[in-house]
C-alpha positions in Angstrom: 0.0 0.0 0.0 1.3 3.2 -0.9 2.4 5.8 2.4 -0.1 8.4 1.8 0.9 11.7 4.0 -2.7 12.2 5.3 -1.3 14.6 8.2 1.1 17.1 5.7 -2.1 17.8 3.7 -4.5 18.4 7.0 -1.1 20.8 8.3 -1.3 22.4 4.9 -5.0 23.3 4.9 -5.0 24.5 8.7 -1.7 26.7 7.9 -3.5 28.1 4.5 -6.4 28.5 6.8 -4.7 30.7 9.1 -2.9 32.6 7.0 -5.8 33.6 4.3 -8.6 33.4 7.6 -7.4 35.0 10.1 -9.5 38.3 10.2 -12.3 36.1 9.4 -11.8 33.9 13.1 -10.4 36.9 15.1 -14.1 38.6 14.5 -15.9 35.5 14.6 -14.1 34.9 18.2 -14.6 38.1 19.2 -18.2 38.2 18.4 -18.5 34.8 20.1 -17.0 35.8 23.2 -18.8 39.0 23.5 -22.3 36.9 23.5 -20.8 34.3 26.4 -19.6 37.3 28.2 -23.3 39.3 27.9 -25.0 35.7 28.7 -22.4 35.1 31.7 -23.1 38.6 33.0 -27.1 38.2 32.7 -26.7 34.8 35.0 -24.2 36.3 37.6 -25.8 39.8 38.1 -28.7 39.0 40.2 -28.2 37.3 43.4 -28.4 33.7 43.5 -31.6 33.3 45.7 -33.1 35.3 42.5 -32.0 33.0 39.8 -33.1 30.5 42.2 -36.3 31.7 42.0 -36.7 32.2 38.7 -35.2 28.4 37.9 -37.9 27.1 40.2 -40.5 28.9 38.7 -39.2 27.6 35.3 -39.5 24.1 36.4 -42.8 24.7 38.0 -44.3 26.4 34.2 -42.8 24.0 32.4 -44.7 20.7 35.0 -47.4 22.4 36.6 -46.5 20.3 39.3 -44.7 20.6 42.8 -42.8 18.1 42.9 -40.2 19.1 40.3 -39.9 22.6 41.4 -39.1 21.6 44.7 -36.0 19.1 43.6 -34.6 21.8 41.8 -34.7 24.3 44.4 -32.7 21.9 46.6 -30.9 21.0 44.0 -29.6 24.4 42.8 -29.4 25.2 46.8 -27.0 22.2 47.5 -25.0 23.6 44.4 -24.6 27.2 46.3 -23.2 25.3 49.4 -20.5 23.6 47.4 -19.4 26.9 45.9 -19.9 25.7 42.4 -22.3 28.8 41.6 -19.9 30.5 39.6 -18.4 27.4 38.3 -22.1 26.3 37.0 -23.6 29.7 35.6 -20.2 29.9 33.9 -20.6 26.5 31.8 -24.4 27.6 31.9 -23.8 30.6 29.6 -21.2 28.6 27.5 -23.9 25.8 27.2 -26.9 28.1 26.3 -25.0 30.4 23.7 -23.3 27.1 22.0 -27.4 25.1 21.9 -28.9 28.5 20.4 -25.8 28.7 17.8 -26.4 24.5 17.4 -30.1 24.9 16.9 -29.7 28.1 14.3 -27.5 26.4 11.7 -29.2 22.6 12.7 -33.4 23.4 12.3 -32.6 25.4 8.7 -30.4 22.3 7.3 -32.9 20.1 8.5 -35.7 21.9 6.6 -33.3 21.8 3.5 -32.9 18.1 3.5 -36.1 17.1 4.2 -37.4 19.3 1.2 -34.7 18.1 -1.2 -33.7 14.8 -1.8 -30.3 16.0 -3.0 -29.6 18.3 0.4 -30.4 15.1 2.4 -27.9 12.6 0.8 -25.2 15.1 0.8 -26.1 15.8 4.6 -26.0 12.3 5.8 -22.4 11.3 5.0 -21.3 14.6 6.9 -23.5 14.1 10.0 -22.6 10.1 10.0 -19.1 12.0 10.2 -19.6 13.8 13.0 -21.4 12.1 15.1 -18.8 9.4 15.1 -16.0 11.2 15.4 -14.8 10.8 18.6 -15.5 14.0 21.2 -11.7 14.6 21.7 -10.8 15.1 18.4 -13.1 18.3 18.2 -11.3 20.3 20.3 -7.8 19.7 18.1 -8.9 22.6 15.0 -10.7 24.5 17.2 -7.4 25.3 19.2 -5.5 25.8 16.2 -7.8 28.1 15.2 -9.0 29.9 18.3 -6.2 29.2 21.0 -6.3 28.0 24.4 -9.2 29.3 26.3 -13.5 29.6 26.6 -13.6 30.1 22.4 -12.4 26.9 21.2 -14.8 25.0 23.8 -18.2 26.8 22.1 -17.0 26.0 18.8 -16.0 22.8 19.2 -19.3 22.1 21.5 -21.8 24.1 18.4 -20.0 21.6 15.8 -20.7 18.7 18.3 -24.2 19.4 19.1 -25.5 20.1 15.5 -26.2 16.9 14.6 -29.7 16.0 16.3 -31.3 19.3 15.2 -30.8 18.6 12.1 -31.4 14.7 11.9 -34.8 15.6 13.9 -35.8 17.8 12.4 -35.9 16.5 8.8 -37.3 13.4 10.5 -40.5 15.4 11.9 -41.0 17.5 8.7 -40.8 13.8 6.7 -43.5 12.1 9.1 -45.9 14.6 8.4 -49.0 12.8 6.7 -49.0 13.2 2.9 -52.4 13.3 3.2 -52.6 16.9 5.0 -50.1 18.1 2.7 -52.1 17.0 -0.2 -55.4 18.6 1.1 -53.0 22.1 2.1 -52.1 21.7 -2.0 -56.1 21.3 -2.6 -56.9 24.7 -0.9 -54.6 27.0 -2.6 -51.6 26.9 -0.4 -48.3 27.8 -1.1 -44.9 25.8 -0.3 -43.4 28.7 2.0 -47.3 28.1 3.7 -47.3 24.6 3.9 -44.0 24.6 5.4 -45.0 27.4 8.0 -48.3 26.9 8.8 -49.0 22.8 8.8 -45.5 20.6 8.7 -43.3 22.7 11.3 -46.4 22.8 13.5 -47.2 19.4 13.4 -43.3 18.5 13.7 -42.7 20.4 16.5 -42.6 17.5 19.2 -39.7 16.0 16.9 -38.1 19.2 16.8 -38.2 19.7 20.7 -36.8 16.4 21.1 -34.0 17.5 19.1 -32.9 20.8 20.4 -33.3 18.3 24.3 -30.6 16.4 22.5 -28.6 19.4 21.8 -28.8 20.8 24.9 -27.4 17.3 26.2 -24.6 16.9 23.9 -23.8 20.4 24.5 -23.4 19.9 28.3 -21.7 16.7 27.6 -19.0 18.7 25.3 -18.6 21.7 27.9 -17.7 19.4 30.4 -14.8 18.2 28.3 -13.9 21.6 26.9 -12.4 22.2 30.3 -9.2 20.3 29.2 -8.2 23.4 26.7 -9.2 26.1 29.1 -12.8 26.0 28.9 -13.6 27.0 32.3 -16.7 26.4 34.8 -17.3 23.1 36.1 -15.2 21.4 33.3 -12.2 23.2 34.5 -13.2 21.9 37.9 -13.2 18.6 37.2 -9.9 18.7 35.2 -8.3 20.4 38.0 -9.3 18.1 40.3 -8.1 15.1 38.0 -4.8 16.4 37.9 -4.6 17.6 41.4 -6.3 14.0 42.6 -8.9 15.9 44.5 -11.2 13.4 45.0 -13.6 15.5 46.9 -13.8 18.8 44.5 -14.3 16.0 41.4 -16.9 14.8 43.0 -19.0 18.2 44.0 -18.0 19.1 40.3 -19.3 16.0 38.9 -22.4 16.4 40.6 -23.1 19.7 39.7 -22.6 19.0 36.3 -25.5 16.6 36.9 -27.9 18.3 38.2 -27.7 20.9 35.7 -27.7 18.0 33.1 -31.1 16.5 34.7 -32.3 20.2 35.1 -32.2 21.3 31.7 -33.2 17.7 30.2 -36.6 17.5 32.3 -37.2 21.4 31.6 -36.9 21.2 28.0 -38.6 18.2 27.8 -41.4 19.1 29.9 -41.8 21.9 27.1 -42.3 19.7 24.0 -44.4 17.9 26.3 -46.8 21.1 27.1 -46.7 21.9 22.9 -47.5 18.4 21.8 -50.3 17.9 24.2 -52.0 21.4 23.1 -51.6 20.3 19.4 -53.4 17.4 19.9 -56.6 18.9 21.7 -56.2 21.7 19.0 -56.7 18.8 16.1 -58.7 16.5 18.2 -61.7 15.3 16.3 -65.2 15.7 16.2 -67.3 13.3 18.6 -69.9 11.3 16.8 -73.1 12.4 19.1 -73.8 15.2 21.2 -76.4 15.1 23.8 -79.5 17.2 23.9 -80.0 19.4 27.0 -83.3 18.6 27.7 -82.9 14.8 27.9 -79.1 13.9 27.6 -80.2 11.9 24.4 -77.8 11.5 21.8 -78.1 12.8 18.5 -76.1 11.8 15.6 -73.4 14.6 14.1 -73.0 14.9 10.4 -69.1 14.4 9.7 -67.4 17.5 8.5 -66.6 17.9 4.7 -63.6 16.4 4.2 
């Protein structure tokens, strides 16, 4: 077999990168720590006891129940005794500014390929790619490009999230009934329509699943950012690795997942609320209705279909 020299052509293109690119990744990094910075400062401001309450009241919209509002009052109070605040709203901020970045590049894609045939084969090869690649391997051009520090950990964690939004979504816009898009045709409406008004609606619950994975994967990636200088509670529990410090590992390790089970339970409890209100929005007609005088039941003529 010939000696192919794989890794001088990948040194090339990262060089020719950096030295045609460089503008182009000094404003994207600047732009992209000026958002985690504005997102890091909007969790820190208020005094934890307020963010408290306002992630309790989250859970408690999101459930309508007690129970779950409850745990995570605890939950987020047990992380204030540890002194992992900080540590927390820091990978917080880096987690919620790399999902919305995942979810804005992943939903679009994911419309394109499950409108075009072509869009979708040339998508699948590429997300096969990356969601195979192992995690580690992410982080090696985003510090060649970026440097040592929180930048290379959103990139790489937006790259490694983007996957599900877009493998969801096209999956919920392809399981949308012919039959409704046929009769949408029937009426009069428009592509741009159809796609607004009847398959993204009735998608949705796929959708939501997928930006839940993203927020996952993203959390999952943070954590591991911490080995280039990533900061919050990966940084914790690389330091402690290194230092052998069993006991901050472990107060790290568990705030990373409580915030993990936090955001997964919120976000899902979400699609749950939207997919629930679809369905009594499109639930059918009963077959009899009962008169008010005797409770009899009188037959319904079916609506036109």
């Amino acid at each position: 077999m010939p000696d192919l020299p794989v890794d001088t052509w990948v040194e090339s293109a990262v060089r020719f990168l950096q030295e045609h690119f460089s503008g182009v990744f000094d404003v994207a990094s600047t732009l992209i720590l000026q958002l985690v910075d504005a997102t890091y400062f909007l969790l820190i401001r208020p005094h934890p006891l307020v963010l408290l309450a306002f992630f309790t009241a989250l859970a408690w919209l999101a459930t309508r129940r007690w129970q779950p509002p409850l745990i995570a009052c605890l939950a987020f109070l047990l992380i204030q005794s540890m002194a992992m605040w900080t540590a927390t709203m820091q990978t917080l901020a880096v987690v919620i500014v790399a999902a919305v970045a995942a979810v804005a590049v992943g939903i679009p894609l994911g419309i394109a390929a499950a409108r075009s045939t072509r869009v979708s084969a040339g998508v699948r090869p590429l997300l096969d790619f990356m969601q195979t690649l192992p995690v580690f391997v992410y982080l090696l051009p985003a510090v060649f490009f970026f440097g040592i520090g929180v930048m290379p950990g959103v990139v790489a964690t937006t790259v490694f999230a983007i996957p599900p939004a877009v493998r969801l979504t096209e999956l919920g816009i392809r399981q949308v009934d012919a039959e409704i898009i046929e009769a949408a045709h029937a009426f009069g409406s428009r592509s741009r329509q159809i796609l607004r008004e009847v398959q993204l609606p009735l998608a949705m619950p796929t959708i939501m699943a997928g930006v839940n994975q993203v927020i996952m994967m993203a959390l999952s990636m943070v954590v591991i950012a911490g080995m280039v200088g990533g900061g919050g509670l990966g940084a914790v529990v690389v330091e402690a690795v290194t230092q052998l410090d069993i006991g901050r590992g472990f107060e790290g390790g568990l705030s990373v997942v409580i915030l993990a089970i936090y955001l997964d339970r919120v976000s899902a409890a979400f699609s749950d609320r939207r997919g629930r209100a679809r369905r009594r929005r499109t639930r059918p007609l009963p077959d009899s209705v009962p008169t008010p005088e005797e409770g009899l039941l009188i037959p319904v003529a079916p609506a036109p279909k």
